[in-house]
N, C-alpha and C positions, 0 to 999 in steps of 0.2 A: 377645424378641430371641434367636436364634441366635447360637451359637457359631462361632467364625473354624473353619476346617478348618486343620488344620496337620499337615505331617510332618516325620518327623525328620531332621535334616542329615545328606547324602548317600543319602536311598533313593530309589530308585529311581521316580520319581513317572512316569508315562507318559499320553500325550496322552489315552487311555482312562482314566484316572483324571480327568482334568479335565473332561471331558463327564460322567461320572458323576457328577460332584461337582456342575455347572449345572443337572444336568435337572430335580432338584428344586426348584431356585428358578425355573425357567421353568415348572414346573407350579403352583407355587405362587402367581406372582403374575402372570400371562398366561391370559387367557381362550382356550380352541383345545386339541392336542393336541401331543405331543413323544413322540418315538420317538429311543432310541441308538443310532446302527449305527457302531460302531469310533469313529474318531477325529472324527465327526461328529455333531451333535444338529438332528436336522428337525424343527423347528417349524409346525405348520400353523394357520391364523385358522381361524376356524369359516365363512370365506365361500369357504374351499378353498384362499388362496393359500398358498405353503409355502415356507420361509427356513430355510436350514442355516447352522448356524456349525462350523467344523472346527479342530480343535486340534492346533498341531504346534510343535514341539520349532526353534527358530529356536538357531543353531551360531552 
């Protein structure tokens, strides 16, 4: 079992830390491939189709 990610109250966490922080568990347990570009993580199936999830800061 993995460990919770945590940081410490008030740093600076940014939308680029949260996709970094998914992309190892969508490679880990998704069959396909996963690329990071900024505030986005594109996931593709291995039959080509491809699905991003984007991370932003909701005020």
């Amino acid at each position: 079992m993995q460990n919770k990610i945590e940081w410490e109250e008030g740093a600076a966490v940014t939308a680029e830390d949260i996709i970094a922080s998914l992309k190892p568990l969508v490679d880990e347990y998704f069959v396909g491939s996963c690329k990071e570009a900024g505030e986005t993580l594109f996931y593709t199936l291995p039959d080509g189709r491809t699905f991003s999830l984007t991370a932003k800061q909701e005020n």
